[in-house]
N, C-alpha and C positions, 0 to 999 in steps of 0.2 A: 484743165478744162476737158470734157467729154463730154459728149450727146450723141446718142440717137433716139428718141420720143423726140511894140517902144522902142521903139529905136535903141539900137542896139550899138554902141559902142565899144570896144577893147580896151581899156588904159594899157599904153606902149606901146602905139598901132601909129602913133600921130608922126615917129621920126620915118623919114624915108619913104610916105605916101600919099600918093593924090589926093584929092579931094574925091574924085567918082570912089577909088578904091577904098575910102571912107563909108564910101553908099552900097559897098557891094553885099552879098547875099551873108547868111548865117554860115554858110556852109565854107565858102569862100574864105571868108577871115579867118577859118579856121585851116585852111589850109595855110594862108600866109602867118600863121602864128607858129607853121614849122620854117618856112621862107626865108623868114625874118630875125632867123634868133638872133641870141646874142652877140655871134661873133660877126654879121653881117652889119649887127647895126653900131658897133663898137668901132667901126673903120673912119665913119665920117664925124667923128665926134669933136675934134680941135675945129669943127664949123659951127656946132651946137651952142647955141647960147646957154649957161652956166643954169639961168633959172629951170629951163625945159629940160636939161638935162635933171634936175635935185625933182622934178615933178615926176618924171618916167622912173628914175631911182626910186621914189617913195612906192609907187604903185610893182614893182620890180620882183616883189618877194611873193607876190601870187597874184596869177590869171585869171581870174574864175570864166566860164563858158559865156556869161553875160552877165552885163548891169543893166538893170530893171529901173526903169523911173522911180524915184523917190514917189512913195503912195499909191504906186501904183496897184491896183488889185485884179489887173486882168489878164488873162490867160495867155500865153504866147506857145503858138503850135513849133515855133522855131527852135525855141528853149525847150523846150519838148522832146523833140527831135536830137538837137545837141547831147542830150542826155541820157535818151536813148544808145545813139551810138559809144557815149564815153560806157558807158553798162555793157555793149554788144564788145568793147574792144577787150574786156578781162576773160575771152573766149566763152567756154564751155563753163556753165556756172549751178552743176546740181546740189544738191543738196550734201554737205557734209565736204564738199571740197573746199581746196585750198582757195579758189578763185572766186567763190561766194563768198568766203570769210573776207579775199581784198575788197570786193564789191559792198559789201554789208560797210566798212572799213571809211569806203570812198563816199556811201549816203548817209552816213555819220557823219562825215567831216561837214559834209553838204549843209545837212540839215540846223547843225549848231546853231549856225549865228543865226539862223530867223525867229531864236524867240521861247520857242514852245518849249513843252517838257517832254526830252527824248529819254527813252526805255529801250532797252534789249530783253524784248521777253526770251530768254531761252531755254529749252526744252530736248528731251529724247525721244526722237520719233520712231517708234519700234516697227519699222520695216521687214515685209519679207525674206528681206536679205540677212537684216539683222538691226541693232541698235544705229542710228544716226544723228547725232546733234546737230539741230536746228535751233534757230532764232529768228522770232517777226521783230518787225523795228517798227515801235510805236511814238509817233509824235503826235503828241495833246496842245493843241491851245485853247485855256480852260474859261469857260463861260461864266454866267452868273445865273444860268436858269434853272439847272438842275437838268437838264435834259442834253441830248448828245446827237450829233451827226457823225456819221463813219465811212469816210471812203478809202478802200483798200484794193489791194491787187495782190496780184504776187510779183517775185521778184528770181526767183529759182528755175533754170531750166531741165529741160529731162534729159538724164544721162540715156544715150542711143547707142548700145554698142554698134563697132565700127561706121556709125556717121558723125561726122562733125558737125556738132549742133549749135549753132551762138546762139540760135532763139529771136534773133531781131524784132519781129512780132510777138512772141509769148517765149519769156516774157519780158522782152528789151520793150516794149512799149509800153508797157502799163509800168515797168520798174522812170521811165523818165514822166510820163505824165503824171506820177505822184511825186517825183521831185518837184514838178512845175507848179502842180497844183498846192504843194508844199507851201509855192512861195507863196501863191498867191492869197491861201489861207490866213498866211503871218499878217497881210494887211488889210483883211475883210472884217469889217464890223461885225460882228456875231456876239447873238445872247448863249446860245448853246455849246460845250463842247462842243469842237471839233477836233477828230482822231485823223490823222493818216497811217493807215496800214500797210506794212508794205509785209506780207505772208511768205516764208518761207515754206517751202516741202508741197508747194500744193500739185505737183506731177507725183504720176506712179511711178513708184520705184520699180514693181514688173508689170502688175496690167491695173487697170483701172478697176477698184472695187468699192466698197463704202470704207474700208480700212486701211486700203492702199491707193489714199490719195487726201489733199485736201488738210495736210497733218498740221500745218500750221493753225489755218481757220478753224478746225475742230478741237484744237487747243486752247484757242484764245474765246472761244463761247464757250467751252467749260470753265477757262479759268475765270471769266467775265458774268458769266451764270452762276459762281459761287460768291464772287463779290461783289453780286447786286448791279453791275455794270447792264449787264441784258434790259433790265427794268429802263432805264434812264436811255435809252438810242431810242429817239425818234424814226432812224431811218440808217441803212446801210448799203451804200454803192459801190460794187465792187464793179471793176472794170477789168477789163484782161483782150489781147489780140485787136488796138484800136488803133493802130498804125498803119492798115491796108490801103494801100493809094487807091484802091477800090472800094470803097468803104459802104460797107452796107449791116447796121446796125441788126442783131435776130429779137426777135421779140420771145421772149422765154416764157411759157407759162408755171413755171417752179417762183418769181417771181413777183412781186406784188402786186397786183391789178393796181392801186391808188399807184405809184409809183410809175409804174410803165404808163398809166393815163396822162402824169404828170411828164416825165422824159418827152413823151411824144406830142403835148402840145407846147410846150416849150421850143423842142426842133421848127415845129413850123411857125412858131412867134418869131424866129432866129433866122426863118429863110432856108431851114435844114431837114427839112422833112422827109427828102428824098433819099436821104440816108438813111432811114429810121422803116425798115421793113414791117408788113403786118402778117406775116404767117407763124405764127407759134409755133413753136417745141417747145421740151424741155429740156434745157440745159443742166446739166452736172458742175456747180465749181464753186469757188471759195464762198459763195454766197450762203450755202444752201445749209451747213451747220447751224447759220443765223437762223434761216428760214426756219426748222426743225426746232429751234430752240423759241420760236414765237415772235421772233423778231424783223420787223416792215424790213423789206430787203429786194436790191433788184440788181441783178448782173448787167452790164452794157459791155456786150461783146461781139465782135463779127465775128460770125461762124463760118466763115465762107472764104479758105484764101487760098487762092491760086485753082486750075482746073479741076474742075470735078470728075467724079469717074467711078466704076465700082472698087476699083484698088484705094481711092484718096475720096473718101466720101466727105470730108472736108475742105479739100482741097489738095494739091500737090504740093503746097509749098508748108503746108501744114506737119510737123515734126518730120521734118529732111532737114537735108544739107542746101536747103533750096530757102529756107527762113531766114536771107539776108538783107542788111538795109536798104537795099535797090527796090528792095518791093513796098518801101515804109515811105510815108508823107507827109510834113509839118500841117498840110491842108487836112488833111481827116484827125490829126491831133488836137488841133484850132476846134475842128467841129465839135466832138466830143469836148475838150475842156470847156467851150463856153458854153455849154450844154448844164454840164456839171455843176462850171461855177453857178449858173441861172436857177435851177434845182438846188444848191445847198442854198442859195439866198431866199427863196419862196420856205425854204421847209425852217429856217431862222424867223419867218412870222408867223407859223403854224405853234397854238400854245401848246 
């Protein structure tokens, strides 16, 4: 990016604790899920009744961060959040490194079982530096209409020499809210496509230009602009930096007026309005290849994190060592995603 113009349960949580500790937070169980391992709970077992024990056995060969209500198809800023941080813990994640590739790796595994048809578009992103391989990870769940919905993000942060950059805002949040929104896709009624994009490459690799930046999105509208894909999107949401416990949504005018008309009365049907700013700029980001290429397109991004100042015209917490999960919140995830899901459902009755 650049500018200036349900109840949640664990299965193997239930030996060795309360019932409050049953109720506790997303965050919480995730710390007793290190508490608790195996050798802690292997002590009291000659007390364990036979069946409880073959039931925690069964579930025993994988955790996953949460289980979702059967049918369920709405949003959870928690699951959101959880997934963020598992994305923020593979560190530093630019492009062509080692630790995008486990990360790419880990929303693969993610993605499988809900359903859809997952792709690794991969490509050479010919860099300032030099040549760099990249991959967008596309998952399709495919309609009946002939027309398409696309929400994407990126998933890559920017290499900063000597700062240690995890990205927890950009772009550890838009990399878990499209896990989430993943799920949530797998069990929404839709006549249209529906794509999740998750973009690699979309930082500069030295400064921000139309060539040195964006390389994934500017990939995927050409490859998508040759085979007819462009034609067939109704509409494409890309999201990026929507984790700020401050959350204040920019209105971009590079963006689609129908689009942002729609975002924003949606917020205030939801009781969300006050997140949803009205001062335009223009915003620079993965959106904007779409845009150029003719296609209805709107970024939902806060522009705005951490103190301002002539040094961090952004913000201060904006590409530092200072972009950590401390400053990120299930609550402004929650916003956004049921924001999102409310929009892909309105634009599924638009013929």
């Amino acid at each position: 990016m650049h500018s200036y113009n349900t109840t949640v349960l664990r299965p193997g949580f239930f030996l060795g604790l309360s019932i409050s500790n049953l109720q506790t937070s997303p965050e919480t169980v995730l710390n007793l899920r290190h508490k608790y391992n195996r050798r802690n709970l292997l002590r009291p077992l000659s007390k364990v009744p036979l069946s409880l024990l073959l039931f925690l056995g069964y579930f025993s060969h994988r955790l996953p961060a949460y289980v979702h209500a059967p049918g369920a198809a709405t949003f959870q800023g928690t699951a959101a959040l959880a997934d963020t941080r598992h994305a923020v813990s593979f560190g530093e994640r630019p492009s062509g490194s080692d630790a995008i590739a486990q990360l790419r790796n880990w929303i693969s595994l993610e993605l499988k079982p809900l359903g859809g048809q997952l792709a690794l578009d991969s490509f050479t992103g010919q860099t300032p530096t030099g040549p760099v391989p990249m991959a967008n990870i596309i998952l399709k769940f495919p309609g009946t209409s002939g027309k398409a919905v696309v929400v994407s993000g990126h998933y890559d942060t920017k290499r900063i020499p000597m700062v240690h950059f995890v990205g927890a805002n950009d772009a550890g949040s838009s990399t878990g809210f499209l896990m989430e929104f993943a799920r949530v896709a797998s069990k929404m009624p839709h006549s249209d496509d529906i794509y999740v994009v998750f973009f690699d490459g979309e930082e500069a690799v030295v400064n921000w230009t139309a060539t040195d930046s964006c390389y994934g999105s500017r990939h995927l509208a050409s490859k998508w602009g040759a085979d007819g894909t462009l034609s067939r999107i109704k509409a494409l949401i890309n999201i990026d930096m929507i984790g700020d416990k401050d959350l204040d949504i920019s209105e971009d005018d590079n963006s689609s007026q129908s689009l942002r008309s729609m975002v924003w009365q949606i917020a205030e049907k939801l009781g969300d309005a006050k997140y949803f700013r009205h001062d335009p700029g223009a915003i620079s980001d993965d959106h904007n290849p779409f845009v150029d290429s003719g296609v209805n397109a709107i970024d939902i991004i806060d522009l705005d994190y951490g103190p301002r100042s002539s040094q961090y015209p952004v913000g201060a917490y904006w590409h530092t060592a200072l972009d950590t999960m401390d400053k990120l919140s299930a609550h402004s995830l929650q916003v956004v995603g049921d924001v999102v899901v409310e929009l892909v459902k309105e634009l599924q009755q638009q013929s």
